[in-house]
C-alpha positions in Angstrom: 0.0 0.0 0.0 1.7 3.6 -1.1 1.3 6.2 1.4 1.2 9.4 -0.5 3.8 11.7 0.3 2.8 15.0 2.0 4.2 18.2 1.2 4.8 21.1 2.9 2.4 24.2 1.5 4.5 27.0 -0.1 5.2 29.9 1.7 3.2 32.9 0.3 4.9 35.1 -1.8 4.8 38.5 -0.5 5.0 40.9 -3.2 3.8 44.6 -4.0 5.0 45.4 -0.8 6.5 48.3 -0.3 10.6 47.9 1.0 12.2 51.0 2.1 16.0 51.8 0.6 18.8 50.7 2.4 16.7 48.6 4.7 18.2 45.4 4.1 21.8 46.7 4.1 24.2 46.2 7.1 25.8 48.9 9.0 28.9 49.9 7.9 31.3 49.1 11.1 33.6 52.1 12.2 37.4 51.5 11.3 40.0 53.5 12.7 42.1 54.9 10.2 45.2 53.1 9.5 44.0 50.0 11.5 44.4 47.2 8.4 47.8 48.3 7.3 50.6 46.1 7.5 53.2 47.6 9.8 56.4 48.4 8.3 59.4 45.7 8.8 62.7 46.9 9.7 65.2 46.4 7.1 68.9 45.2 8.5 71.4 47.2 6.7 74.8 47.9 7.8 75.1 50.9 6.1 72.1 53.1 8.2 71.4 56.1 6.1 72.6 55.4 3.0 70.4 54.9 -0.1 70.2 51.9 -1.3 72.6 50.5 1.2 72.8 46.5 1.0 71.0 44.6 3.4 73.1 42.4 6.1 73.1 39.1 4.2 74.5 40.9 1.4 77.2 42.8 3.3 78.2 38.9 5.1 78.3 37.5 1.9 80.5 40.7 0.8 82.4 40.3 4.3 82.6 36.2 2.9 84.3 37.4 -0.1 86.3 39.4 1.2 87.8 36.7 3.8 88.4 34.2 1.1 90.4 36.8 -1.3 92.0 38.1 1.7 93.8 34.2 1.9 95.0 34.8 -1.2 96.7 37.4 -0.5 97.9 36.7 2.2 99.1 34.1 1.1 101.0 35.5 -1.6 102.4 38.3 0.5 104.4 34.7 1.9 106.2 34.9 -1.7 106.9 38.7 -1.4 108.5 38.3 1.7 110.7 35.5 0.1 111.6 37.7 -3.0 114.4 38.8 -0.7 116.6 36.2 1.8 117.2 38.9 4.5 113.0 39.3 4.6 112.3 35.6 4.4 109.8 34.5 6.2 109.1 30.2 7.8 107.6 28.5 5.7 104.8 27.5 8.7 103.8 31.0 8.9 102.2 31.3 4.9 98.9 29.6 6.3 98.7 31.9 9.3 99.4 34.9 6.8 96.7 33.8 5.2 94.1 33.3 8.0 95.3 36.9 9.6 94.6 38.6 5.8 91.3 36.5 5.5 90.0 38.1 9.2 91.2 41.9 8.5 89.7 41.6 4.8 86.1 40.7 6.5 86.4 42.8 9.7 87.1 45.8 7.0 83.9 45.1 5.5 82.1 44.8 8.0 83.4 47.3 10.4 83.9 50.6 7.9 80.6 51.8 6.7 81.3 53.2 3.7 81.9 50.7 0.1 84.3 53.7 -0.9 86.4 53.5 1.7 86.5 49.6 1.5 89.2 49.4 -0.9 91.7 51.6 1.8 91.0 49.7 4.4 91.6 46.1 2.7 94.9 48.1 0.9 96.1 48.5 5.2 94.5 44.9 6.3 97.1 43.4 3.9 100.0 45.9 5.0 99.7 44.9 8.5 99.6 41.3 8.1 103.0 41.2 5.7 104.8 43.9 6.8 104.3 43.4 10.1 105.2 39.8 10.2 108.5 40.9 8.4 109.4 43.4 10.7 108.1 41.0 13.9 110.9 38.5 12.1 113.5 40.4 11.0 113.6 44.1 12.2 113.0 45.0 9.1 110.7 47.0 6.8 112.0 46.7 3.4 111.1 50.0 1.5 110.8 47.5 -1.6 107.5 47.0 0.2 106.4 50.1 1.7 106.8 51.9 -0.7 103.6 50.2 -3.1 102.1 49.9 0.1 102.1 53.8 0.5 101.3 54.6 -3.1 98.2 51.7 -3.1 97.0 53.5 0.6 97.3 57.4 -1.1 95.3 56.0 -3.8 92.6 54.4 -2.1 92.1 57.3 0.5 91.9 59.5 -2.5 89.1 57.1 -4.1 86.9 56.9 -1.1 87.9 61.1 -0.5 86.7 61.8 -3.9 83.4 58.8 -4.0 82.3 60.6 -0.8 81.8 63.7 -2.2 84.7 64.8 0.5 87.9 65.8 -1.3 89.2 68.1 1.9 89.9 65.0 3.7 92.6 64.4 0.9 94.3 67.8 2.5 93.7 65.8 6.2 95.6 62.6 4.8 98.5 64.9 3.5 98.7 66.7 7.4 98.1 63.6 9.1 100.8 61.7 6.9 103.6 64.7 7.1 103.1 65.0 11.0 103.3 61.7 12.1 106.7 61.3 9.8 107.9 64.6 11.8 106.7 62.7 15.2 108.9 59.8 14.3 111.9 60.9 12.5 112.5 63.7 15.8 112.1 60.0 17.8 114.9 58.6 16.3 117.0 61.6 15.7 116.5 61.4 19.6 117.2 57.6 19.9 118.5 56.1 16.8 118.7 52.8 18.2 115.0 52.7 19.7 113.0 53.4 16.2 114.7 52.6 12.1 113.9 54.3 9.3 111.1 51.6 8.2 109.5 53.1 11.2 109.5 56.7 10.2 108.3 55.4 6.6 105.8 53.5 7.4 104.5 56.2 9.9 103.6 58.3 6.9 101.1 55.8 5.7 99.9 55.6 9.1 99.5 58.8 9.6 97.7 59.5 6.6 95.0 57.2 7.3 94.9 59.1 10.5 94.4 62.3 8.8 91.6 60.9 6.9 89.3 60.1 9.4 90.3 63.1 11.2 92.1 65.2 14.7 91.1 63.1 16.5 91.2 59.7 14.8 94.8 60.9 14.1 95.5 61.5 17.6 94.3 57.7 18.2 96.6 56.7 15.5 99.6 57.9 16.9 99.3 57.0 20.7 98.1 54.0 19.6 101.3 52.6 18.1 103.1 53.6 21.4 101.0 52.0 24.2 100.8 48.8 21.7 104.6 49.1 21.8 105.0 49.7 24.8 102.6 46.7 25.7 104.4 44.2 23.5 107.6 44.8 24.8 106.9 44.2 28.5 105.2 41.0 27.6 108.4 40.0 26.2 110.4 41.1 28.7 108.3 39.1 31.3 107.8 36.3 29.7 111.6 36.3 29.1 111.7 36.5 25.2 113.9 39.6 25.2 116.3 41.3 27.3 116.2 44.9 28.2 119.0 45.8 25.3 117.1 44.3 22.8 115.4 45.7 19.9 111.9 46.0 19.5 110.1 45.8 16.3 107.6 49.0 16.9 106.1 48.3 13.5 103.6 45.8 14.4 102.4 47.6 17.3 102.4 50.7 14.7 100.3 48.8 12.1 98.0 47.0 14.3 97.0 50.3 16.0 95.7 52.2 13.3 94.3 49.0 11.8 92.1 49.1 15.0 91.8 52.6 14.6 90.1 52.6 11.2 87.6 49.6 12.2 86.6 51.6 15.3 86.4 54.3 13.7 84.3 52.7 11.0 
């Protein structure tokens, strides 16, 4: 037997009547202005300030780079050294020349904010790791050596002087370098057997990069060399190295000073 299936009546349509505007239409919530907008993100660069500055993990891949042509260099300041047997240096040390290149090429780019002044910095990295192992070996700074190492610095300030839109700091460079050379050469006029010639050379590159940066930075430059000095020497006298008439090689303290300088002063 089929039970018929009961439907539900349809609804009555209601029509013709009248539906005022807008009544079916939902209130438009309140929004404060500026609520639904994306905060801005921070952007990491190492160069604050400057347009179009490259973010970090660009600079650490630049600072990357830098370290692994830094070894080579280093490593072929070894054969420099060797071009002449009284600046020889152990064979042992060409790896550690290396590694000590590789750190001052990175810490150069990551420490001086500027790309123009990049190239002076990595032109000093590389003079204190060679010459100041030679002189650290053998009392000596061979002016077969400073002298492209003063010519490659002048250049390089004068690069980043000129990129930055700065060329007076050329005429800080050529101050800075002339008065540290006075400050030296008086020093051993004074004590002939405390400071070489080398010394008073390489002081002139020194001071340059002193000059650069500024009074100041130059100030830094200079003391800097003397309490390094001063600090290596009674190390090796304590730890019985040297004895009190023995020559000091001032140049690494020298070189390593302003080295610091520049990546402090950034």
């Amino acid at each position: 037997m089929t039970v018929p299936a009961v439907l539900p009546a349809p609804l009555p349509v209601l029509s013709g009547l009248p539906v005022p505007s807008g009544a079916l239409d939902l209130p438009a919530l309140p929004v404060p202005s500026g609520a639904l907008d994306l905060p801005a993100l921070p952007v990491l660069s190492a160069f604050p300030g400057t347009p179009g500055a490259p973010d970090l993990l660009v600079t650490l891949l630049l600072a990357g780079l830098a370290a692994v042509a830094g070894a080579g260099v280093g490593w072929w300041g070894w054969s420099l050294a060797a071009a002449e047997e009284r600046t020889t240096l152990p064979r042992r040390w060409r790896p550690v020349l290396a590694l000590a290149t590789a750190i001052a090429w990175a810490a150069a780019v990551l420490a001086v904010t500027s790309p123009w002044a990049w190239p002076a910095a990595l032109v000093l990295g590389a003079g204190v790791v060679a010459l100041g192992a030679i002189d650290l070996r053998s009392r000596l700074l061979p002016n077969r050596l400073v002298g492209p190492f003063g010519v490659a610095a002048a250049v390089a300030l004068a690069v980043a002087a000129l990129g930055l839109g700065e060329p007076l700091r050329l005429a800080g460079a050529a101050a800075g370098a002339a008065g540290l050379f006075a400050v030296y050469l008086l020093l051993a006029l004074v004590s002939p057997g405390s400071l070489g010639m080398g010394d008073v050379k390489i002081a002139a590159v020194l001071g340059a990069y002193g000059g650069w940066l500024g009074w100041s930075a130059w100030v830094a430059t200079a003391l800097s060399g003397f309490v390094l000095g001063a600090v290596m020497a009674t190390v090796l006298l304590l730890a019985r190295l040297a004895g009190r008439r023995d020559r000091f090689a001032y140049g690494p303290a020298m070189l390593l000073g302003t080295l610091s300088v520049v990546l402090l002063a950034g």
